[in-house]
C-alpha positions as MATLAB code, in Angstrom:
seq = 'XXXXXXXXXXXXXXXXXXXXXXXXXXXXXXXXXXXXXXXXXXXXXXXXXXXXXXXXXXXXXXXXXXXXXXXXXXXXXXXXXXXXXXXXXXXXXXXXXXXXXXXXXXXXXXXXXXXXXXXXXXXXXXXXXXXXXXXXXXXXXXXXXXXXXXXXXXXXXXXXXXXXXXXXXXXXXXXXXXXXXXXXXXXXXXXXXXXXXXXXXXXXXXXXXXXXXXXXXXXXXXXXXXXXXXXXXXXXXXXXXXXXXXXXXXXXXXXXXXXXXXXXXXXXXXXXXXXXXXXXXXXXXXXXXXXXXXXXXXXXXXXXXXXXXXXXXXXXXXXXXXXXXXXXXXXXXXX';
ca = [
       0.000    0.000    0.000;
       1.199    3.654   -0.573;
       0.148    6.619    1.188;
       1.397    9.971   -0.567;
       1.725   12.804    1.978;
       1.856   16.454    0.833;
       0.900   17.910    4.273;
       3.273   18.478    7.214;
       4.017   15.181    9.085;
       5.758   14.174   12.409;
       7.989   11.973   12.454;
       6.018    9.507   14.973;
       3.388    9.639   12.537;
       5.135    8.505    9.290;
       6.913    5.374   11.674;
       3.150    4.889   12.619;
       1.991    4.728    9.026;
       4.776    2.625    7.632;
       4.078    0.266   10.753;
       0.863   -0.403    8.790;
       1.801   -1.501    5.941;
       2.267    1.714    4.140;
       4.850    2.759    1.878;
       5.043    6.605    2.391;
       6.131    9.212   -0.006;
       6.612   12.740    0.286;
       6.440   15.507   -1.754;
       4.842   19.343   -1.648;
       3.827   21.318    0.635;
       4.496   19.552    3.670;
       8.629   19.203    1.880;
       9.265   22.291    0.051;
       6.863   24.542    0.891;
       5.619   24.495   -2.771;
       1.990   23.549   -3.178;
       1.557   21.108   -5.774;
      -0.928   21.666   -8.562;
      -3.241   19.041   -9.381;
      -1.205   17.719  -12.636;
       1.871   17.148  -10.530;
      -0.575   16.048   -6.975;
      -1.623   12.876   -9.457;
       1.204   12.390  -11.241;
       3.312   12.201   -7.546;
       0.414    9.969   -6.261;
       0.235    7.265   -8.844;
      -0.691    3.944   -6.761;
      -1.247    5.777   -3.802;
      -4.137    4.258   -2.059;
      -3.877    6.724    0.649;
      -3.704   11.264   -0.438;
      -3.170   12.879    3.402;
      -2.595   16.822    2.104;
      -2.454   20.404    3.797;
      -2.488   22.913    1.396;
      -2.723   21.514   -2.017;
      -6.624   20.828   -3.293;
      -8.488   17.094   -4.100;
     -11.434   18.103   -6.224;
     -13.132   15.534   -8.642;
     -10.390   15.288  -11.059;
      -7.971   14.861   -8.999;
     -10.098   11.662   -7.665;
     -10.948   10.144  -11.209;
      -7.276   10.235  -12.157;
      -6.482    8.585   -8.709;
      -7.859    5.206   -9.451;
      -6.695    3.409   -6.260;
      -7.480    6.168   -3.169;
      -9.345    4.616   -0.512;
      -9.045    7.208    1.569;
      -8.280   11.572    1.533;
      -7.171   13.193    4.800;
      -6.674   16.596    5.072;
      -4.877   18.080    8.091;
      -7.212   20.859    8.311;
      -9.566   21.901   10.718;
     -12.073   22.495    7.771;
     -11.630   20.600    4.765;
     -12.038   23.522    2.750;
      -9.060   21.923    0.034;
     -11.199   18.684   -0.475;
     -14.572   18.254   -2.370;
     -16.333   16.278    0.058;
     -19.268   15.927   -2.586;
     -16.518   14.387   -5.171;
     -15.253   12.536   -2.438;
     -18.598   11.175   -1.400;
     -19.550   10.497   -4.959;
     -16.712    8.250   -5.763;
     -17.102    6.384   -2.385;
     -13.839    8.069   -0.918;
     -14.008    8.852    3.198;
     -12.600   11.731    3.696;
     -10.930   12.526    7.253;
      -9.375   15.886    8.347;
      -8.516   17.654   11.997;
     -10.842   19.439   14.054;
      -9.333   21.726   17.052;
      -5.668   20.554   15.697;
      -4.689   24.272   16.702;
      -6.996   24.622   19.369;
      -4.350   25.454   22.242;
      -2.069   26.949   20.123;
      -4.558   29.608   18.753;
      -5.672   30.178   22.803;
      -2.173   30.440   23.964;
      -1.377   32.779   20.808;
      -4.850   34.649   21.630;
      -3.839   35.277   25.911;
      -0.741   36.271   24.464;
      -2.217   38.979   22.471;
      -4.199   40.209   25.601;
      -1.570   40.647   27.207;
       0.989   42.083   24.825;
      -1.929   44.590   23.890;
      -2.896   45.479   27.497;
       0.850   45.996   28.640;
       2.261   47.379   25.231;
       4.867   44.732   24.879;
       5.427   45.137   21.764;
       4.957   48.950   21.637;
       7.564   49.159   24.225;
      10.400   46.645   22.751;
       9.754   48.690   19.487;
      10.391   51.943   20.957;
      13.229   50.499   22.717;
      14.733   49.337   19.861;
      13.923   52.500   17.733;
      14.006   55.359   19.852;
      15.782   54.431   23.177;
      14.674   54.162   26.869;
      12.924   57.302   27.326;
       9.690   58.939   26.168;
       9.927   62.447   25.090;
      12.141   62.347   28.461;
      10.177   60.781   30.426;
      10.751   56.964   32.290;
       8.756   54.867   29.897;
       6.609   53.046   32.663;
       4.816   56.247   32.655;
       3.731   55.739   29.137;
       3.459   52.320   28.633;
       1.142   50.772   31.554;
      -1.786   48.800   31.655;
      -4.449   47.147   33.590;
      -3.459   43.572   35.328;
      -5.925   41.052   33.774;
      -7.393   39.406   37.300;
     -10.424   40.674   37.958;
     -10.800   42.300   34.437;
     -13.850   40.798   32.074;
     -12.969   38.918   28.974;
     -15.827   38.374   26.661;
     -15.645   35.576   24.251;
     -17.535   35.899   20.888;
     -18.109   31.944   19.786;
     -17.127   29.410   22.321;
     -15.764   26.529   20.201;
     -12.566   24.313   20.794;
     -10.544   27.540   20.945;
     -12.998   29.658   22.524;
     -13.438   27.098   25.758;
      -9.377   26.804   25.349;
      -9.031   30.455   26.015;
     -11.692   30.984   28.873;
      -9.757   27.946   30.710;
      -6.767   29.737   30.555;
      -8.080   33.179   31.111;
     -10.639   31.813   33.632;
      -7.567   29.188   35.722;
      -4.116   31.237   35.088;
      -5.422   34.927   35.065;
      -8.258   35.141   37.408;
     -10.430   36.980   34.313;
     -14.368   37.215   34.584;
     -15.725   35.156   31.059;
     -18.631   35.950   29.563;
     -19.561   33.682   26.552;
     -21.864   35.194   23.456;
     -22.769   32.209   21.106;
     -26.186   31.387   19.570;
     -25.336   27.775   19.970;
     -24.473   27.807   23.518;
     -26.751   28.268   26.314;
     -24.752   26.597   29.264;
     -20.622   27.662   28.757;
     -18.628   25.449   31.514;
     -18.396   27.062   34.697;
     -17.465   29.841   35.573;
     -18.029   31.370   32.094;
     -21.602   33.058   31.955;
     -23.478   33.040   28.468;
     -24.672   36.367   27.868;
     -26.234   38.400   24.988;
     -24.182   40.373   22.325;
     -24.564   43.319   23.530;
     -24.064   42.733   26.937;
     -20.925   41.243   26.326;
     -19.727   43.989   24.727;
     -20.914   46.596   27.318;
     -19.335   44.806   29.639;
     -15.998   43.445   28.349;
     -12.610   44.883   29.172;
     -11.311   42.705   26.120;
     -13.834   41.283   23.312;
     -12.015   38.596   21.834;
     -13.449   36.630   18.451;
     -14.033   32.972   18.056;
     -16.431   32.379   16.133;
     -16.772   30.744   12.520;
     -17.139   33.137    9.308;
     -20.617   32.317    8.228;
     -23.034   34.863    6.238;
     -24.635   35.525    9.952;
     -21.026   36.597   11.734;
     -19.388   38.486    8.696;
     -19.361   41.636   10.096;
     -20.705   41.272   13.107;
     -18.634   43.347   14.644;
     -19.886   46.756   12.620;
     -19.734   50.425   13.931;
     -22.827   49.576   16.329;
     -21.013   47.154   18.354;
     -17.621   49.131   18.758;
     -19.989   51.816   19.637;
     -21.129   49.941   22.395;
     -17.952   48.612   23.633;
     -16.146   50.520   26.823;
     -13.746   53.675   25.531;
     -11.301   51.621   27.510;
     -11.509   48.226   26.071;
      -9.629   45.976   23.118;
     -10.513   43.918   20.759;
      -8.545   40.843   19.703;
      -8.916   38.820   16.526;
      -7.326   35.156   15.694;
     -10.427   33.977   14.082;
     -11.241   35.589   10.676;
     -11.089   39.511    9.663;
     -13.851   39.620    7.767;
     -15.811   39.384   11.397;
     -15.379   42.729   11.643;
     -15.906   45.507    9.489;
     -12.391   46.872    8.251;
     -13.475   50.739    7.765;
     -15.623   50.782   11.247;
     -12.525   49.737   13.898;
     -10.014   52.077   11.830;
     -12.342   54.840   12.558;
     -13.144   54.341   15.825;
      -9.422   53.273   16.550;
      -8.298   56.434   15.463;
     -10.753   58.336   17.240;
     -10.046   56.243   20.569;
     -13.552   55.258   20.733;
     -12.240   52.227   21.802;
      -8.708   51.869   23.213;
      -7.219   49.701   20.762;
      -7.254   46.330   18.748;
      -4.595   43.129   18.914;
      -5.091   41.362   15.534;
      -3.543   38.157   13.936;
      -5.958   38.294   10.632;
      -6.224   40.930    8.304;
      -8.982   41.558    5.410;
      -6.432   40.874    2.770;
      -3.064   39.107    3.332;
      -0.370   39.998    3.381;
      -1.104   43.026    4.890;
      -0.474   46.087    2.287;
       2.170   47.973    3.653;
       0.179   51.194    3.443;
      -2.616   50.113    5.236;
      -3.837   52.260    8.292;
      -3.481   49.960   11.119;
       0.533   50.232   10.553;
       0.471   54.024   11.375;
      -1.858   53.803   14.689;
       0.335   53.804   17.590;
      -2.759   51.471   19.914;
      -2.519   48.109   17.649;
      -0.686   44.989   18.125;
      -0.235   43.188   14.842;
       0.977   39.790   14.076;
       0.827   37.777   10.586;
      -1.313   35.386   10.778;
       0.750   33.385   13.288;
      -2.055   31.863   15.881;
      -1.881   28.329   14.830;
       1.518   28.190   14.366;
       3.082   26.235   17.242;
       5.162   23.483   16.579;
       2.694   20.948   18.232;
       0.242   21.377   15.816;
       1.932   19.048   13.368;
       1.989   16.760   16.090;
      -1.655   17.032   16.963;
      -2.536   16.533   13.340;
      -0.085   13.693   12.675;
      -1.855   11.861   15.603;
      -5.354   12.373   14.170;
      -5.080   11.483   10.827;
      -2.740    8.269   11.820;
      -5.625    7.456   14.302;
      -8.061    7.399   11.746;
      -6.270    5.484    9.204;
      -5.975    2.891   11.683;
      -9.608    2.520   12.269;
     -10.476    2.652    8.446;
      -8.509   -0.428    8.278;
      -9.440   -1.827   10.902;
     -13.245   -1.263    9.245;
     -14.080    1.017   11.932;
     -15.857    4.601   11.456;
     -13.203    6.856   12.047;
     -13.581    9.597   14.774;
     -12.926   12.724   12.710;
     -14.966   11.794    9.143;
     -16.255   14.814    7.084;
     -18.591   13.089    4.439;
     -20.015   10.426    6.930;
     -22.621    9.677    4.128;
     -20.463    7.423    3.044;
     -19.215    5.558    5.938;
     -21.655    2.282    5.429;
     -22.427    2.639    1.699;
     -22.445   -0.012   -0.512;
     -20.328    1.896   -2.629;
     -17.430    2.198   -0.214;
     -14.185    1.240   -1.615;
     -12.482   -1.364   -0.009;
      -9.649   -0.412    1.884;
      -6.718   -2.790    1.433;
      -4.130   -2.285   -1.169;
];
């Protein structure tokens, strides 16, 4: 049997799949940091019986001119690269990674809280481009901020990364939670569901993390910054288009609200002339929230998992067209 692996693998999770029986090659993405196109994704995965990818997209071509796939697994939390209705069609389960960054993106987000409410990186800049002192004065006069005990954090969406962070926020820091989601009515204790609104009335720091869906793009509009406290943040490692672009740079730069720590931007990279870059009560980071190392470990472990019960003819845990788990249809899984 061969599996061909595009995405990002750990080492553990290659011995794993070799341990099965598998014969693993490696190419794309997950090796050079070049995604594949879909002529060289099938000609690199001729035989392959097994397609585990990242980056590089599995639509129905891709499937017809990969005869022997049993199985696609994408190491995604979404598995926005794969056409689960191809997939489906042809009889092909497809697998991919929910909540593999789930405690990196809530360790990346409490970081952002706090780098926004102490100016961390306002002050190591300055440091580093003007000196120690602030137009001669000691620079703990101009950079200080609020401890977070005490303080109220209000999540927007209260997923796998949104329970991460009120765990940590709630446990290490001693925050207040509050929990807005439409599809939670009981948050674990001692985060409190409340309404929008009162969430954002309330909140010292508003912090999104919640899907992008027709219903949450642009939630976050002129109306709710205007109801958020003059002296309270708002941090974003979900998506940007939550919140609408032209709104928080005008009431950023009218101080309406104090400022913003963002990881996602409306269009990426960043331009360099874009208005955020010249407001002095922003932290900004590229897109770097689900970037710990672990998360290749996380995902290696979940896909491995799941190869292991599709052999062993049991319906794997983490299965995004179960429609076909069961089907008459369903390719066979040996090589």
């Amino acid at each position: 049997m061969k599996a061909l692996v595009t995405a990002e693998l750990s080492g553990d999770g290659q011995s794993r799949l070799e341990a099965l029986g598998y014969e693993v090659l490696r190419a794309g993405w997950g090796v050079t940091r070049r995604v594949l196109e879909p002529e060289a994704l099938v000609a690199a995965g001729q035989g392959a019986t097994v397609l585990i990818v990242e980056i590089e997209a599995v639509d129905g071509a891709v499937l017809d001119a990969l005869p022997d796939l049993r199985l696609v697994a994408t190491a995604r939390g979404a598995p926005s690269n794969v056409d689960l209705a191809a997939a489906a069609a042809r009889g092909i389960p497809v697998i991919h990674t929910p909540a593999r960054n789930a405690a990196s993106v809530a360790d990346f987000t409490i970081g952002l809280v706090i780098a926004q409410c102490r100016s961390l990186a306002r002050s190591q800049e300055h440091l580093r481009r003007v000196g120690w002192h602030v137009d001669g004065e000691l620079p703990y006069l101009h950079f200080r901020g609020p401890e977070l005990a005490g303080r109220t954090l209000g999540l927007v969406g209260y997923g796998a990364v949104g329970r991460e962070v009120a765990r940590r926020a709630a446990g290490g820091f001693a925050m207040r939670v509050l929990v807005s989601d439409p599809y939670v009515d009981a948050p674990d204790p001692p985060a409190q569901a409340v309404s929008l609104a009162r969430l954002l009335a309330e909140s010292d720091v508003v912090s999104l993390h919640c899907p992008l869906t027709p219903e949450t793009t642009g939630l976050i509009d002129a109306a709710a910054l205007e109801q958020m406290a003059p002296h309270a943040v708002l941090v974003n490692t979900a998506r940007a288009a939550i919140v609408d672009e032209a709104a928080l740079v005008a009431a950023l730069r009218r101080r309406r609200i104090a400022g913003a720590a963002l990881d996602v931007f409306w269009r990426e990279p960043l331009e360099r002339d874009h208005p955020l870059l010249d407001l002095d009560t922003v932290t900004l980071t590229p897109h770097l929230a689900g970037a710990a190392d672990d998360v290749v470990t996380h995902h290696s472990a979940m896909i491995v998992d799941d190869v292991e019960s599709v052999l062993a003819g049991r319906r794997p845990r983490h299965l995004a067209n179960p429609e076909v788990w069961g089907r008459s249809g369903l390719r066979p899984t040996g090589g």
